[in-house]
VMD Tcl script that draws the C-alpha trace (Angstrom):
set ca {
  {-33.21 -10.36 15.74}
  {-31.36 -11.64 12.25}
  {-28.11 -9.82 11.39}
  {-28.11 -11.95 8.41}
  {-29.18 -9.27 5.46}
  {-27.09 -6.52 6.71}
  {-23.96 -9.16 6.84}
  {-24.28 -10.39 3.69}
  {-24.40 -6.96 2.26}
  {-21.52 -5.91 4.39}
  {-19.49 -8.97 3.19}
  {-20.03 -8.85 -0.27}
  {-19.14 -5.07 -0.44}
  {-16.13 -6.22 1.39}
  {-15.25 -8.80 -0.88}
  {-16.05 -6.76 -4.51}
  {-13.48 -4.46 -2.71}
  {-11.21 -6.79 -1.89}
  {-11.39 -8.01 -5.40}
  {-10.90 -5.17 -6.84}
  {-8.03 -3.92 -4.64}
  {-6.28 -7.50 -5.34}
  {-6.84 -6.87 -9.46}
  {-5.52 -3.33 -9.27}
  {-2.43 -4.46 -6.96}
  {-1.28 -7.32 -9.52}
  {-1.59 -4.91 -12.45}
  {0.40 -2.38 -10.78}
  {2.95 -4.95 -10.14}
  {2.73 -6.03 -13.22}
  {3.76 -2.71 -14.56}
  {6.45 -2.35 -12.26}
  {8.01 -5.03 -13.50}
  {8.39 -4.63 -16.87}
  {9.31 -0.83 -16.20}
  {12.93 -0.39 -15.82}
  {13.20 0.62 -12.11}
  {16.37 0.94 -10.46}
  {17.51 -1.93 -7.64}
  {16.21 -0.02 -4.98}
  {12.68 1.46 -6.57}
  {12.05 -2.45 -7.66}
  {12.66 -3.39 -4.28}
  {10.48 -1.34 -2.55}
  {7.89 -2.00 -5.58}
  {7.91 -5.64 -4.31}
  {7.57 -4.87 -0.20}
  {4.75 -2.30 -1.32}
  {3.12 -5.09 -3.11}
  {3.17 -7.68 -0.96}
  {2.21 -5.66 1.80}
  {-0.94 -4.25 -0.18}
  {-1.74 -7.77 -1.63}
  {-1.68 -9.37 1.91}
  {-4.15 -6.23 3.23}
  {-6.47 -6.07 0.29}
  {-6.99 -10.22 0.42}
  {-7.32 -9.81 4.57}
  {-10.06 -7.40 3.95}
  {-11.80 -10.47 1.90}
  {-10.90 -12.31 4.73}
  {-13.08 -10.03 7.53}
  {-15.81 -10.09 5.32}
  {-16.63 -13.80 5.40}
  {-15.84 -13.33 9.17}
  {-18.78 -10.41 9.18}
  {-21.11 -12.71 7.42}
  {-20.45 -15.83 9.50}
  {-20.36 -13.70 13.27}
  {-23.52 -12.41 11.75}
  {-25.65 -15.85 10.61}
  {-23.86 -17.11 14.14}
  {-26.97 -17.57 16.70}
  {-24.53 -16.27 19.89}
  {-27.20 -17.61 22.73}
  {-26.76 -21.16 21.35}
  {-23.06 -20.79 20.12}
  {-21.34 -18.50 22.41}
  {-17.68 -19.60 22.19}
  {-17.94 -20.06 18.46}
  {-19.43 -16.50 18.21}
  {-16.90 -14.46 20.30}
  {-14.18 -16.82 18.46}
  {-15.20 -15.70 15.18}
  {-15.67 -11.96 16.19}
  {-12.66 -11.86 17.80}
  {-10.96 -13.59 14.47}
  {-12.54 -10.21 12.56}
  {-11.01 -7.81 15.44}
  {-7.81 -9.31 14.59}
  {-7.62 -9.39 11.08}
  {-8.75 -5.44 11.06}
  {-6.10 -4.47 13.51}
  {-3.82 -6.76 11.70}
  {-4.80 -4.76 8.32}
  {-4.46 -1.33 9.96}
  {-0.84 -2.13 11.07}
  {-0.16 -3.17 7.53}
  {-1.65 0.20 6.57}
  {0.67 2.26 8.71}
  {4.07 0.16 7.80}
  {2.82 0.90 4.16}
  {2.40 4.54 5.29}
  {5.71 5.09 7.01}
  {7.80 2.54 4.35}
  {6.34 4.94 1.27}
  {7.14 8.27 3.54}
  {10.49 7.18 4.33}
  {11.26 5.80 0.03}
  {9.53 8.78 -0.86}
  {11.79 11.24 1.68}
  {14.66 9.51 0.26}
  {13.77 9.91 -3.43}
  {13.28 13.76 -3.18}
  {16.75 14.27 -1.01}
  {18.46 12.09 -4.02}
  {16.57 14.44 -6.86}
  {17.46 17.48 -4.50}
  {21.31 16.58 -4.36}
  {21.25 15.45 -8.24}
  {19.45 18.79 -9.12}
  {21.89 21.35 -6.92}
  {24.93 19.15 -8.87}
  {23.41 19.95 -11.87}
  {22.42 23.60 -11.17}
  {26.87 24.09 -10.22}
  {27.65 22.93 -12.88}
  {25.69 24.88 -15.16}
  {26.77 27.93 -13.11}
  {30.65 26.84 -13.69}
  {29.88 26.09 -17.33}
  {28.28 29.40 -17.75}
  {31.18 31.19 -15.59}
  {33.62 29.76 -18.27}
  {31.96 30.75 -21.35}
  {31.80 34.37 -19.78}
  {34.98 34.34 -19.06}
  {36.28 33.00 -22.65}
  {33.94 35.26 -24.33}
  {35.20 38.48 -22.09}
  {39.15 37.93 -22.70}
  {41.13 38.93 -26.20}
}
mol new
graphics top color blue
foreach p $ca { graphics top sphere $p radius 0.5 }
foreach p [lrange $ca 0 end-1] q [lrange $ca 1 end] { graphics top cylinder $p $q radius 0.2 }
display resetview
């Protein structure tokens, strides 16, 4: 039985998305970095990019492992064929974990960001009150 059509499909949809995901990461981070972020937004702009850019090409990756453990006869090369499967396990479960620190790292910025707006908006909000307190108090005595 030949696995070699549906592997070769497999891998090139792979790598068209990998491609794309790579193209759309650098412009992104392209963006980022002529956009005036603060320290701490460029920084995490950087780990986020790095960590997408290393996912998206290890996505490539697996699918020239799908098309080789596919064209891979595995009665006449068994070690070779479990190796390279076992290389395409790895890379997907090294992918997911990537997935899941970019997951929790952009919770946890994210979290942060709002708490910051929160605190910077009730500032905001007492002094507007106090400002308004004062100008009803000038306007209410002779």
């Amino acid at each position: 039985m030949s696995f070699f059509l549906p592997c070769l499909v497999l891998s090139v949809v792979l790598l068209l998305i990998s491609a794309v995901l790579v193209w759309t990461h650098m412009r992104r981070w392209q963006g980022a970095r002529r956009s005036r972020l603060a320290e701490h937004e460029h920084d995490f702009a950087w780990r986020q990019f790095r960590r997408r850019i290393q996912a998206s090409s290890m996505l490539g990756l697996s699918g020239l492992g799908v098309f080789f453990g596919g064209v891979i006869p595995p009665k006449e090369q068994p070690s070779l064929f479990v190796f390279t499967w076992l290389a395409v396990t790895i890379i997907v479960v090294w992918i997911l974990l990537l997935a899941l620190a970019d997951m929790v790292a952009t919770r946890s910025f994210m979290s942060q960001t709002m708490k910051r707006h929160f605190s910077q908006q009730a500032r905001f909000a007492a002094t507007l009150r106090r400002e308004h307190a004062d100008r009803h108090d000038r306007a209410d005595s002779p």
